[in-house]
C-alpha positions in Angstrom: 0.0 0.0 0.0 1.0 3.6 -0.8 2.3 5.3 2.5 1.4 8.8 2.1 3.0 11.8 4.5 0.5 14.2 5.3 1.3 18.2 6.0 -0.8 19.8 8.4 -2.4 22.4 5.8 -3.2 19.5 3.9 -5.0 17.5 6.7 -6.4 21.2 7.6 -7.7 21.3 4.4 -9.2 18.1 4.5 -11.2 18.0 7.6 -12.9 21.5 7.2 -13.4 22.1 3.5 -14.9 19.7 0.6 -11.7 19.8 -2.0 -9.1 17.4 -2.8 -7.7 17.3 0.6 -11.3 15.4 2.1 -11.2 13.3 -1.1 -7.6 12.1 -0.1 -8.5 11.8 3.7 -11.7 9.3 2.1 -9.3 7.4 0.3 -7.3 7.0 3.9 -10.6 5.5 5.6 -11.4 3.3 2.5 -7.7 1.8 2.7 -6.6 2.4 -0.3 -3.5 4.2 0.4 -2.2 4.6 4.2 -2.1 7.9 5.6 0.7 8.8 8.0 1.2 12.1 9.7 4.1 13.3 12.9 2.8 14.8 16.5 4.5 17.8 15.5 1.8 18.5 12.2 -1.2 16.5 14.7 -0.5 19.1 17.6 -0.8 22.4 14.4 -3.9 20.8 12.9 -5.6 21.0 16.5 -4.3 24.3 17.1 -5.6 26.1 14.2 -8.8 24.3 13.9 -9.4 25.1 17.6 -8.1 28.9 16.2 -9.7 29.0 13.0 -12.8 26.9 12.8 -13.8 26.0 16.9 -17.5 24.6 15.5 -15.1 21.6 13.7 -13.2 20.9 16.5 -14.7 17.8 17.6 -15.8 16.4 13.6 -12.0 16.7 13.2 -10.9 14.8 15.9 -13.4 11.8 15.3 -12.5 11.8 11.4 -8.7 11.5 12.6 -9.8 8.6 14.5 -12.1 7.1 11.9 -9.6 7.6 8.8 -6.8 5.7 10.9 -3.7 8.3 10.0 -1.1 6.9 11.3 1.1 9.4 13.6 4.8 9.1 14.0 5.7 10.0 17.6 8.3 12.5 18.0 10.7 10.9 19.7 10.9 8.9 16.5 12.7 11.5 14.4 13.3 14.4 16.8 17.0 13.9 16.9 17.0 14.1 12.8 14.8 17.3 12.6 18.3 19.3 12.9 19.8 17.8 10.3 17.2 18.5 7.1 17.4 21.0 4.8 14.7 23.4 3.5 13.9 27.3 3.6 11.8 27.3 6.4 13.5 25.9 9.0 10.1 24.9 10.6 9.1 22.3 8.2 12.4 20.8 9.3 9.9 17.9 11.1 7.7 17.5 8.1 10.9 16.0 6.3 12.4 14.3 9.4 8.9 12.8 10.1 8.7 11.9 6.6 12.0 10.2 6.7 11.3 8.0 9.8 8.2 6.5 8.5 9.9 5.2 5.1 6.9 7.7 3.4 7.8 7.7 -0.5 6.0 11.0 -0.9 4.6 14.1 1.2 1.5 15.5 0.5 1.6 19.3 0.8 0.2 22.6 -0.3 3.4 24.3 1.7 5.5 26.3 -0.9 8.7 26.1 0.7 8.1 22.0 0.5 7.3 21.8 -2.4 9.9 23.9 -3.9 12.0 21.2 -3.0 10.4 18.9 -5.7 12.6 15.4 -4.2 14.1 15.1 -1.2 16.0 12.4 -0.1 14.3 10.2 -2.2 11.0 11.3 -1.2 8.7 13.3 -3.9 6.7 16.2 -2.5 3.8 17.1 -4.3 0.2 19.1 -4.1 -3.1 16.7 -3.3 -4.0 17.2 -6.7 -1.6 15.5 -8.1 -1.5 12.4 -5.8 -5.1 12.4 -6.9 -4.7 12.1 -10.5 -1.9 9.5 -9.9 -4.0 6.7 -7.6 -7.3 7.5 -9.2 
């Protein structure tokens, strides 16, 4: 099965708007690729929906539950986060994360990400075009 990386403005995406992002986060409950996401991009999701969108609060935690996204616990890449390479030096995690869990691509809408195109052997690329590759 597919093992997908998840960003957190892509799982922010998909648990309060309709787009791509839910569609991908569907394909995660139907199993037919695996999601897997870090505490680091669980703890911003929860932030900024509490933040941005309170009323989804709870639908966002039981759809985490439901869609089984797996989440990589820090301590299982903290001591790499240092060593990554990218322009925002707090995505650092996303690709540390990413490493850890032997994900062959990260799903993002982050510019900074994606302007990295490979990394490490790992492709990052938009929803959209995950989408178009697994449909």
């Amino acid at each position: 099965m597919l093992r997908l990386f998840i960003d957190a403005n892509t799982l922010i995406s998909g648990l309060v708007f309709s787009g791509p992002e839910h569609g991908l986060l569907k394909k995660g409950a139907s199993r037919k690729v695996e999601l897997i996401t870090s505490e680091d991009v669980i703890d911003e999701v929860v932030e900024v929906i509490n933040r941005k969108f309170p009323s989804k609060s709870v639908y966002a935690q039981e759809f985490l539950k439901l869609t089984e996204v797996k989440v990589i616990r820090k301590k299982e890449y903290e001591t790499k986060i240092g060593e990554q390479t990218v322009r925002d030096l707090e995505d650092r995690h996303v690709l540390a994360a990413a490493l850890a869990a032997n994900c062959k691509i990260i799903v993002t809408g982050d510019g900074d990400l994606l302007a990295l195109g490979n990394y490490k052997k790992i492709r990052i690329i938009r929803t959209t075009q995950i989408l178009s590759e697994i449909n």
